[in-house]
C-alpha positions in Angstrom: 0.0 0.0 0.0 1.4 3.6 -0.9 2.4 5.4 2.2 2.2 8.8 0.7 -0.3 10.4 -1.9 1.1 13.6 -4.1 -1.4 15.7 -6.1 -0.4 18.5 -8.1 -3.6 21.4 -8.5 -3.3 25.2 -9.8 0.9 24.9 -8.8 0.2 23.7 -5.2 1.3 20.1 -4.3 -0.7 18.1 -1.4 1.0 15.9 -0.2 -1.0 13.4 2.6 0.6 10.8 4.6 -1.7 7.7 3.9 -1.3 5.0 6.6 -4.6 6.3 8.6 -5.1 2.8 10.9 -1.5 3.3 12.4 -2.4 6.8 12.6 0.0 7.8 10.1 3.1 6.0 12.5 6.3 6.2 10.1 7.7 2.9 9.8 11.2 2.3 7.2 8.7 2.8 4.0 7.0 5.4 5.0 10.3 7.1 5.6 11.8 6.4 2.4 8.6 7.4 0.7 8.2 11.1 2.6 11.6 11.5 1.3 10.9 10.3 -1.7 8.4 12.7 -2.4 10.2 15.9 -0.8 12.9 14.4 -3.5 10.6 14.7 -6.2 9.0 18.5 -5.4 12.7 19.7 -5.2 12.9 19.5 -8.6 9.3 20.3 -9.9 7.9 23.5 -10.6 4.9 23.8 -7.5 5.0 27.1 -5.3 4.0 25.8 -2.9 3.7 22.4 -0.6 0.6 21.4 2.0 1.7 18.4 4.3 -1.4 16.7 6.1 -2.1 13.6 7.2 -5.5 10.9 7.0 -7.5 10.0 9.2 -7.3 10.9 13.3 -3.9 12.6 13.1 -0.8 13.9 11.4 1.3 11.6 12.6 1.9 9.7 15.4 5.4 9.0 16.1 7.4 6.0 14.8 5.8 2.7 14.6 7.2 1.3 17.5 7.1 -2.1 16.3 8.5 -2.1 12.7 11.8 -0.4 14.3 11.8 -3.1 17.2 12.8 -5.3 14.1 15.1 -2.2 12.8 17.1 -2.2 16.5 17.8 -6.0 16.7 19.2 -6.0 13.3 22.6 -3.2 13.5 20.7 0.1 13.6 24.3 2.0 14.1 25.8 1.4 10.8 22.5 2.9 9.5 22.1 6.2 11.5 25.6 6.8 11.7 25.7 6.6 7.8 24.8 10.5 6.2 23.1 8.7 3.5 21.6 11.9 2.4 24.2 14.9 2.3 24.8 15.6 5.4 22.0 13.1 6.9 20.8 10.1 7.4 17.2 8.6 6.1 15.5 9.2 9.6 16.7 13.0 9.7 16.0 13.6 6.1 12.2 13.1 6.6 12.1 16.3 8.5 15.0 17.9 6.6 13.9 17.4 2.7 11.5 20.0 3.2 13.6 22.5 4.0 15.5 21.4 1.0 12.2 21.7 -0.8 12.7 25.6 -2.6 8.9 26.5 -2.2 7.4 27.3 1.2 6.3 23.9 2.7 3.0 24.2 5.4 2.0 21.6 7.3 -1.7 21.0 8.7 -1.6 19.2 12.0 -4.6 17.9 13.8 -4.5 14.9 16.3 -1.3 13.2 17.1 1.9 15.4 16.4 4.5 13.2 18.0 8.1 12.4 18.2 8.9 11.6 14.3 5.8 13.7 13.3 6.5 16.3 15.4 10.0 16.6 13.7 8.5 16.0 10.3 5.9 19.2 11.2 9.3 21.6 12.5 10.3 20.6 8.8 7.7 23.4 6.9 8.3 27.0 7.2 4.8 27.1 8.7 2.5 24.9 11.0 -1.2 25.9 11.1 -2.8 23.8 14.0 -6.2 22.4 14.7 -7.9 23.0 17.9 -7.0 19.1 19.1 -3.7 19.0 17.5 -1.4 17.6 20.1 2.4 18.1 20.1 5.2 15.9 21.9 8.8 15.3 21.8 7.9 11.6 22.4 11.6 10.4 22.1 12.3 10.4 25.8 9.1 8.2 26.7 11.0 5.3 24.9 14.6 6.0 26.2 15.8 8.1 23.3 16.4 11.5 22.4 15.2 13.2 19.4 16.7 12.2 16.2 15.0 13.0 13.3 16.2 16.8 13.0 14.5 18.2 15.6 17.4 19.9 17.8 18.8 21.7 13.9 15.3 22.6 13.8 13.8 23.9 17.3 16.3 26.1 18.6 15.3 28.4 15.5 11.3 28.5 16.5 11.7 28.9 20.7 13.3 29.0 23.6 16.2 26.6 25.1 14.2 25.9 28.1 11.1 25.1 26.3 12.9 22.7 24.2 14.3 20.6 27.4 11.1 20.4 28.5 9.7 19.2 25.6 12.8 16.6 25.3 12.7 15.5 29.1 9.5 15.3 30.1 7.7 14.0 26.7 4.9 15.2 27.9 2.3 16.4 25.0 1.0 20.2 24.7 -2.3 21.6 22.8 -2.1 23.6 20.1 -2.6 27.2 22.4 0.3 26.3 24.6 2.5 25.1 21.1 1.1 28.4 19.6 2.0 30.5 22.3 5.7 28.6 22.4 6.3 29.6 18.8 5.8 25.7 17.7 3.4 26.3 15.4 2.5 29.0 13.1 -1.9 29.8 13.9 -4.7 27.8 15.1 -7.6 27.3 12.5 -10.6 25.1 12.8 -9.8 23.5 10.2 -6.3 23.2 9.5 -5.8 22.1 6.3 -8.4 24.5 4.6 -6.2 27.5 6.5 -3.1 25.4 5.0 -4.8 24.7 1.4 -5.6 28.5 1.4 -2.4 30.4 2.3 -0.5 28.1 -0.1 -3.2 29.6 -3.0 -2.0 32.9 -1.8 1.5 32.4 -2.1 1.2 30.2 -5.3 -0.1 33.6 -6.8 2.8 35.6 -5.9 5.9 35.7 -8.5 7.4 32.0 -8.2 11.3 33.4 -8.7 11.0 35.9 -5.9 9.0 33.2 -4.0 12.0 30.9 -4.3 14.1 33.7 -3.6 12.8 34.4 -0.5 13.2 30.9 1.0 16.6 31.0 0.1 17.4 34.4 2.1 15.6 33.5 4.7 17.5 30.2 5.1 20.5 32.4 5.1 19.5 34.9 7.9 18.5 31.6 9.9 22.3 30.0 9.3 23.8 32.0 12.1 26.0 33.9 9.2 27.2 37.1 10.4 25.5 40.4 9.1 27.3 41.3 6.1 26.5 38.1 4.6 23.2 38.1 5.2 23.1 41.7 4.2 25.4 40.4 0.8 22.4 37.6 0.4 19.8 40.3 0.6 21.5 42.2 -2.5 22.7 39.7 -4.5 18.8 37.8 -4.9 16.9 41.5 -5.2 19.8 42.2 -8.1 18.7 38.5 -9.5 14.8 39.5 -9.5 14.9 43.4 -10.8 14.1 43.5 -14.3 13.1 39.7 -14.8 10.2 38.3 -16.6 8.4 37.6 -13.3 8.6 40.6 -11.5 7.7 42.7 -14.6 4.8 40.5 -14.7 3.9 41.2 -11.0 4.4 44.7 -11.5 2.3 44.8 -14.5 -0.4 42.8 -13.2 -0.8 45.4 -10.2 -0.9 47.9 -12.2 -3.7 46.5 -14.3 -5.5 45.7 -10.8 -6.0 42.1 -12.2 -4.6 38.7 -11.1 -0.8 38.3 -12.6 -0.2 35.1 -15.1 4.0 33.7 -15.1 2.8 31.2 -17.2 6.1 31.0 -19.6 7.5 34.5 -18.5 10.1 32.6 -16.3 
């Protein structure tokens, strides 16, 4: 059975974790096929990416007994090994996304847990339903988080918000993760909210779209000013003038919707 569903509509790829009677729990193929399909949008043409999950949650952790197997086999050849650039398949589940070069949103509702909590800090935005529920579960099993979650959370809150996420694994609601800069809003229903925004960004200009991502990730690196200041100049220099933005201009000064359809 397919572990992941992709559809492509008006630029904006859904992309729905599909194993709804484990709660979405990601077990070594659901892994490889999450990466799979970050893999896949890196080198499409979408604007923009919507991450949800079936059934009662996002995703609820790792299925606990399909990596039981994993752990009596040699599991330290396989997370030691950066089988991914500079990670391994676990961490690149979370990570691909941020490789991904169009803004990436993720609707949560239910279970957000350990590997799908990590997957989640993986968008540049998390819009949350009212029951979403959100847990560094790692801990609970005698672990600590893996997946990409400490690269990830020390950008979105505080240090001692992320220990007690990671020591206690105890699971927040969506007000308490809003209000600790885990996730982005709260909408009643999360993947509308997430389906919507991503039709408002796929109508901005895709370059400067892709552009921004990319400068953002740079003022996020820990870079010191003048290259994020160096960043900032040399993507405006690589939009003023281009097909895309004359189109945006254009298009505002005609008061109607702009069209980049083959003006890249």
């Amino acid at each position: 059975m397919s572990r992941v569903r992709v559809e492509i509509d008006n630029h904006i790829a859904k992309v729905t974790l599909m194993r709804a009677d484990k709660r979405n729990a990601v077990d070594p193929e659901m892994a490889e096929a999450i990466v799979a399909a970050g893999q896949e949008l890196c080198k499409s043409d979408v604007r923009a990416v919507v991450l949800s999950g079936e059934g009662q949650a996002f995703c609820a952790g790792l299925d606990v007994m399909s990596f039981a197997k994993f752990a009596a086999a040699d599991p330290e050849a396989m997370i030691m090994r950066r089988s991914h650039g500079n990670t391994n398949i676990f961490q690149e589940v979370a990570m691909v996304w941020r490789r991904v070069p169009v803004p990436v949103i993720a609707a949560l509702h239910g279970a957000v847990y350990g590997a799908g909590f990590q997957l989640a800090l993986g968008a540049d935005i998390r819009i949350a339903g009212a029951d979403a529920k959100l847990a560094v579960m790692e801990m609970k099993w005698g672990l600590v988080p893996d997946m990409g979650g400490m690269a990830l959370l020390p950008g979105l809150t505080r240090s001692d918000v992320i220990r007690r996420l990671t020591y206690t694994a105890a699971p927040v609601g969506a007000s308490q993760a809003l209000d600790w800069g885990l996730v982005t809003e709260i909408a009643d229903d999360p993947l509308a909210a997430a389906l919507d925004l991503a039709a408002q960004i796929a109508a901005k200009s895709p370059s400067a779209i892709r552009a921004a991502k990319r400068l953002i990730a740079v003022a996020e690196s820990g870079v010191g000013e003048e290259e994020i200041l160096l960043a900032e100049s040399r993507e405006q220099a690589d939009l003023i003038g281009k097909p895309h933005q004359m189109e945006q201009i254009a298009a505002n000064l005609a008061g109607r919707a702009p069209d980049f359809k083959g003006k890249a």
